[in-house]
N, C-alpha and C positions, 0 to 999 in steps of 0.2 A: 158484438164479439163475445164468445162463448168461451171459457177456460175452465179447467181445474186445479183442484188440488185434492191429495190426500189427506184426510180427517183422520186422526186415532188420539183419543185423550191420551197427554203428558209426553207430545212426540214431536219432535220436528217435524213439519210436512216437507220440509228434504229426504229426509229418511223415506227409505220405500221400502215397502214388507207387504206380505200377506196379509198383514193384520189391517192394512189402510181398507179406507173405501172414497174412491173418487165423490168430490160433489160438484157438479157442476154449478159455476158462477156464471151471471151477464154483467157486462161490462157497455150499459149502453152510450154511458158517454153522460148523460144529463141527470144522474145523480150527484148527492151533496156533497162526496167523496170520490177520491181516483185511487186505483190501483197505487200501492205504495206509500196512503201519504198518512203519516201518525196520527194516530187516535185516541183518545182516551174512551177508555168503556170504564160507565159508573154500576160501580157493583151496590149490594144491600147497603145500607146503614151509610149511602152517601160517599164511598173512598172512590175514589178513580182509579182504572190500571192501566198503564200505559200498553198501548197497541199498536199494530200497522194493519190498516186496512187493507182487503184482500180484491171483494169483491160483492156484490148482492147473489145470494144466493137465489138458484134458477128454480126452486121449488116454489118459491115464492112466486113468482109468473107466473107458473103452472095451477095451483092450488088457492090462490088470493089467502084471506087473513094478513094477517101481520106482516111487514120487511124484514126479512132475516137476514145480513151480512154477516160475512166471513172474515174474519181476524186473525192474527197471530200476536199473541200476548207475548212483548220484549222480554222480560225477564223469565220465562217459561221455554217461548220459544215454540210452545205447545198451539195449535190451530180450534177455531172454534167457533161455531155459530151462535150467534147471538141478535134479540132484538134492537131495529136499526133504530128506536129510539133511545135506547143507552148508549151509543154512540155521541159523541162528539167532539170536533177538530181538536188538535193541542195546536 
């Protein structure tokens, strides 16, 4: 299953503008995480920030390197890709 969402730093991906740009996500089902389920993403210097997982981002399919997943950071609200190894479950 294939979805999006709008990306634009310090915005709700609610929010719709011109300013977004869609990224498409896969959702195949056998990743570590599902759509909706809290996260914490570890930043520099070891702090944690609480999250909600989105999805793995489809670039990654496309392009190999690294797993990028898609977040929205609680307290922000703000959407954001990020490496799938600074993720993990809360």
């Amino acid at each position: 299953m294939i979805s999006t969402v709008a990306v634009h730093a310090g915005a709700s991906p609610a929010r719709a503008s011109s300013n977004h740009r869609p990224v498409a996500m896969m959702s195949s089902g056998d990743g570590p995480f599902h759509q909706g389920q809290p996260v914490w993403v570890m930043e520099e210097g070891g702090s944690q920030r609480a999250a909600t997982y989105l999805g793995e981002s489809e670039t990654t399919a496309w392009l190999g390197g690294k797993v990028t997943v898609m977040v929205v950071y609680d307290d922000t609200r703000a959407a954001a890709a990020v490496d799938a190894d600074r993720v993990i479950p809360r």
